[in-house]
py3Dmol code that shows the C-alpha trace and the ligand (Angstrom):
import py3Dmol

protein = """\
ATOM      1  CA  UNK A   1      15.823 -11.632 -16.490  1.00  0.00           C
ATOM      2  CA  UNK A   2      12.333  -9.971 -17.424  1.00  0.00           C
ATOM      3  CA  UNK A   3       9.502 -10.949 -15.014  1.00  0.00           C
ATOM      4  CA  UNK A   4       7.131 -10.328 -17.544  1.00  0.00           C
ATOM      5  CA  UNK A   5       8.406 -13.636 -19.460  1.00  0.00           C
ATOM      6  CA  UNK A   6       7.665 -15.796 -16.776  1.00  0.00           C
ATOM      7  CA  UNK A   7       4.330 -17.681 -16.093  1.00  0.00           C
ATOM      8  CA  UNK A   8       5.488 -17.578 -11.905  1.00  0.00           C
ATOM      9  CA  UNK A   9       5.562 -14.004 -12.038  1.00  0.00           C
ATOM     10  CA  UNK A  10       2.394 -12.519 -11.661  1.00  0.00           C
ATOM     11  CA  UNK A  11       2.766  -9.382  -9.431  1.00  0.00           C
ATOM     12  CA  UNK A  12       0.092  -7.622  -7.300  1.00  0.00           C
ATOM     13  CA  UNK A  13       0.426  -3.580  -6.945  1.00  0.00           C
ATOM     14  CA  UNK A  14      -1.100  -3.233  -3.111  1.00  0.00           C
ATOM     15  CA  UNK A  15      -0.924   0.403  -3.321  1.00  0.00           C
ATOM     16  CA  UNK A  16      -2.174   2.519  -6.486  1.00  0.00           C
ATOM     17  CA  UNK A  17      -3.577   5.211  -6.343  1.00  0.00           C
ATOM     18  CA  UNK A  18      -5.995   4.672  -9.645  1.00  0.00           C
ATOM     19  CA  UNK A  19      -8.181   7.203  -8.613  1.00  0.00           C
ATOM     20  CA  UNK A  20      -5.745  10.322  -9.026  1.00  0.00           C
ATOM     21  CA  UNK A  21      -6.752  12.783 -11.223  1.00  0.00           C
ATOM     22  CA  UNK A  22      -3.324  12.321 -13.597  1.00  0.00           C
ATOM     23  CA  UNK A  23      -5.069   9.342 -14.578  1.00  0.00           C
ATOM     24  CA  UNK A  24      -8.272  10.602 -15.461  1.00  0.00           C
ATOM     25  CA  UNK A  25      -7.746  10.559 -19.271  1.00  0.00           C
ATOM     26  CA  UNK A  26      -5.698   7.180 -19.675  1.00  0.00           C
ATOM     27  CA  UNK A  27      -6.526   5.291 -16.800  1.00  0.00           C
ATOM     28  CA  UNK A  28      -7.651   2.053 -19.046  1.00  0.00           C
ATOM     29  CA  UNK A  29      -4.283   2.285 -21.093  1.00  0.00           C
ATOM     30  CA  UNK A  30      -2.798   2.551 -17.664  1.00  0.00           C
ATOM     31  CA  UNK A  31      -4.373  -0.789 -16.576  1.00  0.00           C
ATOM     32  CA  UNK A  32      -3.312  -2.137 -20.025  1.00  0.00           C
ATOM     33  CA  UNK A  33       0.129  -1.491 -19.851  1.00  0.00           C
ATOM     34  CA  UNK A  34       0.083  -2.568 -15.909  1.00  0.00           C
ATOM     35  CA  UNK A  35      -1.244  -6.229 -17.535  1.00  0.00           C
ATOM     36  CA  UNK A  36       1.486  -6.690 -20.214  1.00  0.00           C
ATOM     37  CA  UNK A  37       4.318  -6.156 -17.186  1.00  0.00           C
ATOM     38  CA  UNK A  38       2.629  -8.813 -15.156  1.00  0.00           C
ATOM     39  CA  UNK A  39       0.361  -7.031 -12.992  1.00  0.00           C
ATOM     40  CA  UNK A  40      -2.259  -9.344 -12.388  1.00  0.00           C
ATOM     41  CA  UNK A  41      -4.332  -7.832  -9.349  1.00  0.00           C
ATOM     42  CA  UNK A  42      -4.342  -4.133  -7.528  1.00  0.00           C
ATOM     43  CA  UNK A  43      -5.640  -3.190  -4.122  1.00  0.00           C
ATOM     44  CA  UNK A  44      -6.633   0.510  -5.108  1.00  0.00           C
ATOM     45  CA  UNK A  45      -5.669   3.218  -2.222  1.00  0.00           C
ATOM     46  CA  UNK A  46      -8.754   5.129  -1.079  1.00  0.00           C
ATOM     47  CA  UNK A  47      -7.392   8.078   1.261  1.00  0.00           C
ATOM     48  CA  UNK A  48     -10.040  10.806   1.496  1.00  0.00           C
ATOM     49  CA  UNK A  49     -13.592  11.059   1.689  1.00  0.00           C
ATOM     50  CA  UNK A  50     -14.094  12.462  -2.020  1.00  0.00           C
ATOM     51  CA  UNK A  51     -11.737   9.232  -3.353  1.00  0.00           C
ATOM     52  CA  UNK A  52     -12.171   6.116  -1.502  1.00  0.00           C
ATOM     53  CA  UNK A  53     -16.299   6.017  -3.347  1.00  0.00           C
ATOM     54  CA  UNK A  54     -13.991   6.063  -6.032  1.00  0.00           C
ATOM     55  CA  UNK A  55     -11.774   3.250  -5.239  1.00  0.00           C
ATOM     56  CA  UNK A  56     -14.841   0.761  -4.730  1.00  0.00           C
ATOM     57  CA  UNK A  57     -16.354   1.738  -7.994  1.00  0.00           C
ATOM     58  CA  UNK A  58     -13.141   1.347  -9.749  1.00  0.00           C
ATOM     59  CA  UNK A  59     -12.970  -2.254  -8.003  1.00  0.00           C
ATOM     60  CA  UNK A  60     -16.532  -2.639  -9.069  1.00  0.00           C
ATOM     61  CA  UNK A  61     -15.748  -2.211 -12.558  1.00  0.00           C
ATOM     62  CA  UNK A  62     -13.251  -5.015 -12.602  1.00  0.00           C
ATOM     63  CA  UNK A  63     -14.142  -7.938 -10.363  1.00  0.00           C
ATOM     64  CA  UNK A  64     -11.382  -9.970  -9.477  1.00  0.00           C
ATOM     65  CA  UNK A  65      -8.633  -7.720 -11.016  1.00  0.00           C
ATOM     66  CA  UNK A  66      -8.861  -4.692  -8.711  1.00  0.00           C
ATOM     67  CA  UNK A  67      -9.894  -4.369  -4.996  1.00  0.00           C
ATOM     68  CA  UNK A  68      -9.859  -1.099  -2.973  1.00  0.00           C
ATOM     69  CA  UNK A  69      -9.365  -0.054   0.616  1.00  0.00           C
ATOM     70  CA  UNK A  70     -11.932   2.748   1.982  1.00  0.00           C
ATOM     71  CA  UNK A  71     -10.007   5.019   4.945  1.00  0.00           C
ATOM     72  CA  UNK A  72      -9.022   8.639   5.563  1.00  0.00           C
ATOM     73  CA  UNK A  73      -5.518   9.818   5.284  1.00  0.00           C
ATOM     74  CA  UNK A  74      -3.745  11.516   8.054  1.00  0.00           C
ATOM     75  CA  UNK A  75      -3.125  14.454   5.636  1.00  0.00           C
ATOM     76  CA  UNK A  76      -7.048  14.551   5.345  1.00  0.00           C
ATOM     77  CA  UNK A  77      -8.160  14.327   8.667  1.00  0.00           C
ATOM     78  CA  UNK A  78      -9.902  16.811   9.458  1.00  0.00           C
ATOM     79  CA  UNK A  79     -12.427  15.478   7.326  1.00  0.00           C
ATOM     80  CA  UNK A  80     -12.744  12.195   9.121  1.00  0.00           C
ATOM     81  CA  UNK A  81     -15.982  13.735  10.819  1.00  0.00           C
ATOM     82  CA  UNK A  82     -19.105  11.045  12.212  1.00  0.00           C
ATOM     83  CA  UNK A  83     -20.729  11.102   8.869  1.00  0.00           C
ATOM     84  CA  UNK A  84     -17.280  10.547   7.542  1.00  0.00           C
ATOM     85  CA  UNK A  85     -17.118   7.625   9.908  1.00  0.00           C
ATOM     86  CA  UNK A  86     -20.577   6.278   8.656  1.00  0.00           C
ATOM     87  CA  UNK A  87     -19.493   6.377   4.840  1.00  0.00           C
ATOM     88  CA  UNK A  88     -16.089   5.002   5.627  1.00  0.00           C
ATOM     89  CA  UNK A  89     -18.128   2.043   7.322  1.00  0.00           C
ATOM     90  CA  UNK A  90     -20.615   1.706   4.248  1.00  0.00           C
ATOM     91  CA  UNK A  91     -18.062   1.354   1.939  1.00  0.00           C
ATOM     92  CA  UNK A  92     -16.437  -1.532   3.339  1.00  0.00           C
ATOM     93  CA  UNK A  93     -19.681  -3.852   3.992  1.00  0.00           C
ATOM     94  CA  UNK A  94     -18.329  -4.252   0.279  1.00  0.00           C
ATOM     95  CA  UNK A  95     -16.674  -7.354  -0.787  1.00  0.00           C
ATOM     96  CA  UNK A  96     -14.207  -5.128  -2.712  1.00  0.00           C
ATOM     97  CA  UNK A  97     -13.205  -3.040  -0.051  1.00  0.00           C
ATOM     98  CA  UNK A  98     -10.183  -5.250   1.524  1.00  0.00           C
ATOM     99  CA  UNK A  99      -8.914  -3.562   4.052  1.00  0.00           C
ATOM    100  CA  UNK A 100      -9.227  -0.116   6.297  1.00  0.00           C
ATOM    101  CA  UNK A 101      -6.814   2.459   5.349  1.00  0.00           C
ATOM    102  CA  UNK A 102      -4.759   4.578   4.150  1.00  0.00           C
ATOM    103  CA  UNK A 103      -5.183   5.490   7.798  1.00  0.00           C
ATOM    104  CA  UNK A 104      -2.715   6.323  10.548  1.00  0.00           C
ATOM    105  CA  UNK A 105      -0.156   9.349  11.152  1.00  0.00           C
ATOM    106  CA  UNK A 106       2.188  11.829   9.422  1.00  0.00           C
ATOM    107  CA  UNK A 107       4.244  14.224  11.182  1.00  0.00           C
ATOM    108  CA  UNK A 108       6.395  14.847   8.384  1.00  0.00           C
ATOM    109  CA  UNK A 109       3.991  17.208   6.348  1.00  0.00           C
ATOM    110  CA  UNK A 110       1.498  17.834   8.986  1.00  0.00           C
ATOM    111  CA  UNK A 111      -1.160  18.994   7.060  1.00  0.00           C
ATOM    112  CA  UNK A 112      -3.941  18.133   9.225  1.00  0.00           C
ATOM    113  CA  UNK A 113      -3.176  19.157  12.946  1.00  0.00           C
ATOM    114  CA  UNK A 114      -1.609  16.077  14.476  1.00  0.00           C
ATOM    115  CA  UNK A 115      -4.781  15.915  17.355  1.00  0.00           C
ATOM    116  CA  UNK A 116      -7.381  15.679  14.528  1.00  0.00           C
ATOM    117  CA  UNK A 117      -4.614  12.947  12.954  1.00  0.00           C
ATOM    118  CA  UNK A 118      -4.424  11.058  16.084  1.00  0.00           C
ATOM    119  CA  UNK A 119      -8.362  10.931  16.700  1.00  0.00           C
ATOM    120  CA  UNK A 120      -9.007  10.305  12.591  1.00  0.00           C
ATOM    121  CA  UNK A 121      -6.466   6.852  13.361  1.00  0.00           C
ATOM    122  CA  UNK A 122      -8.075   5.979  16.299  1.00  0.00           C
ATOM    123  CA  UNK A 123     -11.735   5.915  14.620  1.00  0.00           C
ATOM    124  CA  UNK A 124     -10.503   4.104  11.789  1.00  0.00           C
ATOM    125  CA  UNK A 125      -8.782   1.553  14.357  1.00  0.00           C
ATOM    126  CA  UNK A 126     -12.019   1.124  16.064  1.00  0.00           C
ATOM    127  CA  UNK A 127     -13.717   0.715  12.562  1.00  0.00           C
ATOM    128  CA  UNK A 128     -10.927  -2.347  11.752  1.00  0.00           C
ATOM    129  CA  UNK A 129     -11.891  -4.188  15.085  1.00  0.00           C
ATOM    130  CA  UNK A 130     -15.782  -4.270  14.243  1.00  0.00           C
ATOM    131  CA  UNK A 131     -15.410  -5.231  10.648  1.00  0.00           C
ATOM    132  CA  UNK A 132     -12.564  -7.662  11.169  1.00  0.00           C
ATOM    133  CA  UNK A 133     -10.449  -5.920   7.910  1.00  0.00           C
ATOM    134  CA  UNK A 134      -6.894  -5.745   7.431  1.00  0.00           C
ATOM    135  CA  UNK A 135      -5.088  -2.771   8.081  1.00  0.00           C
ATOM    136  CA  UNK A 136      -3.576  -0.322   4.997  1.00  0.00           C
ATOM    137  CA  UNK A 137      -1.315   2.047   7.302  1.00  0.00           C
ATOM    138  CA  UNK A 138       0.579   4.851   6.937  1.00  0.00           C
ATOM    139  CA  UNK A 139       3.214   6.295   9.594  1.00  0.00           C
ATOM    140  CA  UNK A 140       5.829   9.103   8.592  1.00  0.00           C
ATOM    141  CA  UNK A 141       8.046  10.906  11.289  1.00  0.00           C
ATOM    142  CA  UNK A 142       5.523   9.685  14.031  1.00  0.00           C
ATOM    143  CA  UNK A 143       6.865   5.882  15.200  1.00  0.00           C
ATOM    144  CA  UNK A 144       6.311   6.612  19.065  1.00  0.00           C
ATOM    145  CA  UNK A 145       2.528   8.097  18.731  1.00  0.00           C
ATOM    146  CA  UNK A 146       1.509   5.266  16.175  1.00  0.00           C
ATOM    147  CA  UNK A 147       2.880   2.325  17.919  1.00  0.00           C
ATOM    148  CA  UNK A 148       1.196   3.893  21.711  1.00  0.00           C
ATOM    149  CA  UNK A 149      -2.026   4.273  19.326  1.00  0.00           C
ATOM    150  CA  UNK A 150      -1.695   0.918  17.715  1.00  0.00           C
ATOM    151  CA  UNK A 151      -0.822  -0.710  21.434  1.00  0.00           C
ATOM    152  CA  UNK A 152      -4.352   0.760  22.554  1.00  0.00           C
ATOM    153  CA  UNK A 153      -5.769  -1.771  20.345  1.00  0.00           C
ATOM    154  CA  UNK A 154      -3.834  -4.657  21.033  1.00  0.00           C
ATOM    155  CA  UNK A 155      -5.049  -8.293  20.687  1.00  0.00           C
ATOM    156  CA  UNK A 156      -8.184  -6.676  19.118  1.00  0.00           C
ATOM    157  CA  UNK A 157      -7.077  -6.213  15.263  1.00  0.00           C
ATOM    158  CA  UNK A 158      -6.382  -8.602  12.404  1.00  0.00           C
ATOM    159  CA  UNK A 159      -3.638  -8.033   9.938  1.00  0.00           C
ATOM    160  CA  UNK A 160      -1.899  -5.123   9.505  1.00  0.00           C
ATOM    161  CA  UNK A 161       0.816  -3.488   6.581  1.00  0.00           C
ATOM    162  CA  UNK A 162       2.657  -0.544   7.214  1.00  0.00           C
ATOM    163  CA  UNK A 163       2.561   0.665   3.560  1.00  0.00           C
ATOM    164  CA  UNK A 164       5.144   2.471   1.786  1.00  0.00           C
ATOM    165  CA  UNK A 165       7.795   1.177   4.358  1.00  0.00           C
ATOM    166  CA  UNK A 166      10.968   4.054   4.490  1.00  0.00           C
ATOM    167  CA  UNK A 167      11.953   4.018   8.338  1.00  0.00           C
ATOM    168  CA  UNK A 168      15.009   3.192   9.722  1.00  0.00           C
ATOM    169  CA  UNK A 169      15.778  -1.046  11.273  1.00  0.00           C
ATOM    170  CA  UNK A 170      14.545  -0.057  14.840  1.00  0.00           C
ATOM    171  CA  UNK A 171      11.428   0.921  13.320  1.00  0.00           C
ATOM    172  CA  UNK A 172      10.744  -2.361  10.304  1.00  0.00           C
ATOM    173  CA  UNK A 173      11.985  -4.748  13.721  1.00  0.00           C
ATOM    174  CA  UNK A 174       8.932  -3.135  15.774  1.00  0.00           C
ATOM    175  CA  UNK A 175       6.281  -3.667  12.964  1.00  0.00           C
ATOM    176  CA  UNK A 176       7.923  -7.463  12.480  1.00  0.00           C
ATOM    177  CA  UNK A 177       7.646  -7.965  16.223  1.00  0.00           C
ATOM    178  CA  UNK A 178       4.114  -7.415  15.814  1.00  0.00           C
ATOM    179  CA  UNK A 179       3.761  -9.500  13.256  1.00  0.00           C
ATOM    180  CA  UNK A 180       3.014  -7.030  10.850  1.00  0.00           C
ATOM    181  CA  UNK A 181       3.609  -6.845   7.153  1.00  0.00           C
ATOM    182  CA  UNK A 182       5.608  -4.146   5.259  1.00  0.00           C
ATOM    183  CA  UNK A 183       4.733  -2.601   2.067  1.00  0.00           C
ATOM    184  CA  UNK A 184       8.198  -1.907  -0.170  1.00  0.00           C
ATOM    185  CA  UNK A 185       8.003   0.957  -3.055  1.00  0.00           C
ATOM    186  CA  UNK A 186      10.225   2.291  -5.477  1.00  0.00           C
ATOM    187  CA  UNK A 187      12.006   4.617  -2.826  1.00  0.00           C
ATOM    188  CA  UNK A 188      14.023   1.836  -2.449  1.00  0.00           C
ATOM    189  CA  UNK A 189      15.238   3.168  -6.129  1.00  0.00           C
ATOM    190  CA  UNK A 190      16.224   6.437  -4.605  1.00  0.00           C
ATOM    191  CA  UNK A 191      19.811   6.857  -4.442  1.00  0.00           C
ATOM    192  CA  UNK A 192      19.505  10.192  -2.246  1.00  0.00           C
ATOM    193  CA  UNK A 193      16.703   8.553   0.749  1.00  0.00           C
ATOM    194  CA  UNK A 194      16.384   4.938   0.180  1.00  0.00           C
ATOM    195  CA  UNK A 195      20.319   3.906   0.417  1.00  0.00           C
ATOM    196  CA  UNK A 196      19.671   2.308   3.730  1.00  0.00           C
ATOM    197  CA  UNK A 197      16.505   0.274   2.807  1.00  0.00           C
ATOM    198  CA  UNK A 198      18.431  -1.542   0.055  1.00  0.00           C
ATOM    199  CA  UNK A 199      20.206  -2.856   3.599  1.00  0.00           C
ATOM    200  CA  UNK A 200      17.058  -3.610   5.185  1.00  0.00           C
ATOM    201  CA  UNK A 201      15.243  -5.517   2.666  1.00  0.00           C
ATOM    202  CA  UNK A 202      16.801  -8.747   3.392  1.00  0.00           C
ATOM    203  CA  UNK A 203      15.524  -8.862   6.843  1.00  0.00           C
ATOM    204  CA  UNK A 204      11.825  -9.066   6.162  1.00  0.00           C
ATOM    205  CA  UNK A 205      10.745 -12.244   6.357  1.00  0.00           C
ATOM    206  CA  UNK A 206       9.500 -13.089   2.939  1.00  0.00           C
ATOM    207  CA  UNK A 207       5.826 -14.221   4.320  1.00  0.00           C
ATOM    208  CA  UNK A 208       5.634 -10.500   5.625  1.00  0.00           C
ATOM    209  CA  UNK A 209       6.519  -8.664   2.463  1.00  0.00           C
ATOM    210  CA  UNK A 210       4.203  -7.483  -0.161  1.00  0.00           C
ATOM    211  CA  UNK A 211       5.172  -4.729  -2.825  1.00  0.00           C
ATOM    212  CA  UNK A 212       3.526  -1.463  -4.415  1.00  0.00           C
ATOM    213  CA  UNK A 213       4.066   1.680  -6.668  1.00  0.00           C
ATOM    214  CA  UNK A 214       2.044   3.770  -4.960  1.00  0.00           C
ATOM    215  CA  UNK A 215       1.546   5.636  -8.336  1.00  0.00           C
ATOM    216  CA  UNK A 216       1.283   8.202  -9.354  1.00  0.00           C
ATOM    217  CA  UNK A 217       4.148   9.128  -6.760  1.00  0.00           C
ATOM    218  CA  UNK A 218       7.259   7.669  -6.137  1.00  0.00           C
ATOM    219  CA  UNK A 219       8.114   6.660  -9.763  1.00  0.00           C
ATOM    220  CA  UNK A 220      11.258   5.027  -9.124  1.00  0.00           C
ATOM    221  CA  UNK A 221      14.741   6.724  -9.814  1.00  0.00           C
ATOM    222  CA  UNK A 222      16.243   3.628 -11.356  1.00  0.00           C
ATOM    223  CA  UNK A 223      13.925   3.396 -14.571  1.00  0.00           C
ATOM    224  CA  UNK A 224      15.685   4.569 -17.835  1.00  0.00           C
ATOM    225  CA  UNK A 225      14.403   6.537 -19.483  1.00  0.00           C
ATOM    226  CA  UNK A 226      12.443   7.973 -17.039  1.00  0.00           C
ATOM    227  CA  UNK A 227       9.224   9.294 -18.537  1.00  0.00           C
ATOM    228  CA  UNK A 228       9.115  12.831 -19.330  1.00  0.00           C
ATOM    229  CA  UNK A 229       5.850  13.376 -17.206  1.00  0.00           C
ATOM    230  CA  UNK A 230       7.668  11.853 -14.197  1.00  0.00           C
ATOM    231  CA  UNK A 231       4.202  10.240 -13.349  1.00  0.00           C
ATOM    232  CA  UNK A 232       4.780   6.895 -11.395  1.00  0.00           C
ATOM    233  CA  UNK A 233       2.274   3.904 -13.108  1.00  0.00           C
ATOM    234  CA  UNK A 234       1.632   0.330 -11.881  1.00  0.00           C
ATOM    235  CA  UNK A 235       3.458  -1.313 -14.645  1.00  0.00           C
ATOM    236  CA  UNK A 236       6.738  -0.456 -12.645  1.00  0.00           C
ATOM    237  CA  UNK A 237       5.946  -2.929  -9.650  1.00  0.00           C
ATOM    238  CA  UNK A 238       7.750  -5.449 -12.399  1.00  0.00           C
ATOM    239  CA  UNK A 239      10.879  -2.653 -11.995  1.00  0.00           C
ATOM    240  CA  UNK A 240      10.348  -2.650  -8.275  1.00  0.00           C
ATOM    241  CA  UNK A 241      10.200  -5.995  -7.590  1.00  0.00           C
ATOM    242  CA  UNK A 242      13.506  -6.438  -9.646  1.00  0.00           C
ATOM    243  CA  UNK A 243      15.383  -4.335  -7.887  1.00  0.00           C
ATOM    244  CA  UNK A 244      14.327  -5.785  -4.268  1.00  0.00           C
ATOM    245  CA  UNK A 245      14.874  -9.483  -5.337  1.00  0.00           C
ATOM    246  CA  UNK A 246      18.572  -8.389  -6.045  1.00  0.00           C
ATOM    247  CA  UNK A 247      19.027  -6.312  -3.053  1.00  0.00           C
ATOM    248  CA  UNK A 248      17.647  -9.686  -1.518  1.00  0.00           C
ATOM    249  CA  UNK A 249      19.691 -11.546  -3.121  1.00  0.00           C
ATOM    250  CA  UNK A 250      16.946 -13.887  -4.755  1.00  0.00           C
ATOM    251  CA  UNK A 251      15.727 -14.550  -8.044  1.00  0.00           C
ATOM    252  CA  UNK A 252      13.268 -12.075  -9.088  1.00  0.00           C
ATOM    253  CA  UNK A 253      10.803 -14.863  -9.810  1.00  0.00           C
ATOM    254  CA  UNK A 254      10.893 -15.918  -6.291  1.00  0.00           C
ATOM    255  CA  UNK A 255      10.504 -12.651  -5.065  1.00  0.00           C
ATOM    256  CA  UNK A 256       7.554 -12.240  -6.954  1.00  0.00           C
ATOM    257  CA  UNK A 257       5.776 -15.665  -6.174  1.00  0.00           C
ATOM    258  CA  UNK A 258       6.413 -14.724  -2.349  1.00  0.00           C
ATOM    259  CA  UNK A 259       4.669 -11.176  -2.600  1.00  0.00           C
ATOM    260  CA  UNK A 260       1.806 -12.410  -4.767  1.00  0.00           C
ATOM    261  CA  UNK A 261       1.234 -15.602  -2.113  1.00  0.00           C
ATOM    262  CA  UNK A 262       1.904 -13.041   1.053  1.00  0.00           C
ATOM    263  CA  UNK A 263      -0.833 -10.922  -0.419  1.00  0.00           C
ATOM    264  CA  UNK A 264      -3.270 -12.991  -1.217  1.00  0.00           C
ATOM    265  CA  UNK A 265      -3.385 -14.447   2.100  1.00  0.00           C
ATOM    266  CA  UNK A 266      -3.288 -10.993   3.433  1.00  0.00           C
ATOM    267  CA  UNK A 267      -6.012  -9.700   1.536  1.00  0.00           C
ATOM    268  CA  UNK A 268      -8.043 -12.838   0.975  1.00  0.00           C
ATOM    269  CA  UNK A 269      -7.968 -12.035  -2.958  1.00  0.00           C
ATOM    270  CA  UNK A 270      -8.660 -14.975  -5.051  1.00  0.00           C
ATOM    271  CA  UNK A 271      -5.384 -17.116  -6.745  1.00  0.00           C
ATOM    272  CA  UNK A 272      -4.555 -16.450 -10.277  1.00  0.00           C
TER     273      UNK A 272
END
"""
ligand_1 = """\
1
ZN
Zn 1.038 6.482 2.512
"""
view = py3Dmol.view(width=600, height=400)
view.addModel(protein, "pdb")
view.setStyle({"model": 0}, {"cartoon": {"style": "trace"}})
view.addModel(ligand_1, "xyz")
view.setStyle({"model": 1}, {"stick": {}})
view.zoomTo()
view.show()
């Protein structure tokens, strides 16, 4: 069945990067085409200094359709100075900023030092307990540090999703135990790295599951034809969340209904 056919099936991207510069000259056809697969809301990924500014005003533009998260990347941390800090904080006194993040740790690229990673998290953790915002987090290769960085603040933070979730079952039962929520992407599409999350899937409890493209990577390996530019868009979420409701075993439409009503809550975005 086509999602895009049904009324229940309004979808919410919680990870698009909208701001990238491959969508500089068609990012309002982008948007368009993200609407006619169901895409009713987007929370808008600000990771870096130069593009979470961006993020708001791209929320701005487009009350009630997009919202935006203001953070630092690990892979930018060494810019995640005080006056970094400061702007980071400005930003989300905004009604559009809806959570803290991309923040957290990556030890897979490492291209900030992983000190300067560890003390960018930490500041941004410390930013989510005095502004009471959800948490957009990122961990890759680096379970043990982030959970002994995330246990520092303990009993002090709101929600949290560990976007873009790829780890293995020891790692998705330690973000469940904490009652976190998990972000799913189209790696699950990957036939070569995402075999084993087509396993996982059916474990997450549905009120802790949200989806996301996090376009323009990860265009999922499953769409035919895949576009020549290879560019990932949020119009696929409807392909995404396809493919998880049948590795769920659910109908898509349920799927869907869950994720949009898990992130709302999450997000405290208004109903459609
Ligand atoms: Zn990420």
């Amino acid at each position: 069945m086509t999602c895009r056919t049904h009324a229940t099936c309004d979808l919410i991207d919680i990870g698009a990067n909208l701001t990238h510069d491959s969508f500089d000259h068609d990012r309002d056809a982008v948007m368009q085409r993200a609407r006619e697969a169901g895409v009713v809301q987007m929370v808008i990924t600000g990771a870096s200094r130069e593009h979470s500014p961006k993020a708001l005003a791209l929320a701005q533009a487009h009350p009630g359709e997009l919202f935006a998260t203001a953070g630092v990347h690990p892979h930018h941390a060494v810019e995640y100075t005080a006056e970094c800090d400061a702007e980071m904080r400005a930003l989300l006194a905004h009604d559009e900023i809806v959570a803290v993040g991309e923040c957290g740790l990556d030890y897979f690229r490492d291209f900030s030092p992983r000190p300067a990673q560890r003390r960018a998290f930490e500041m941004q953790l410390q930013t989510a307990v005095d502004t009471g915002k959800p948490l957009f987090l990122h961990q890759r290769d680096a379970h043990a540090d982030f959970m002994a960085i995330m246990k520092q603040f303990d009993g002090q933070l709101g929600p949290a999703v560990v976007h873009c979730f790829t780890g293995t079952r020891e790692e998705l039962f330690d973000y469940l135990d904490q009652d976190w929520h998990v972000g799913i992407t189209g790696w699950l599409c990957d036939e070569r790295r995402g075999q084993h999350l087509r396993e996982l899937v059916p474990s997450i409890p549905a009120h802790r599951l949200m989806i996301e493209t996090d376009a323009p990577y990860l265009l999922p390996r499953t769409v035919k034809p895949a576009p020549s530019h290879r560019r990932n868009e949020p119009m696929y979420l409807a392909h995404i969340v396809e493919e998880l409701a049948r590795d769920r075993g659910e109908d898509v439409a349920v799927t869907a209904a869950n994720a949009t009503a898990t992130t709302r809550a999450f997000f405290g975005l208004p109903g459609g």
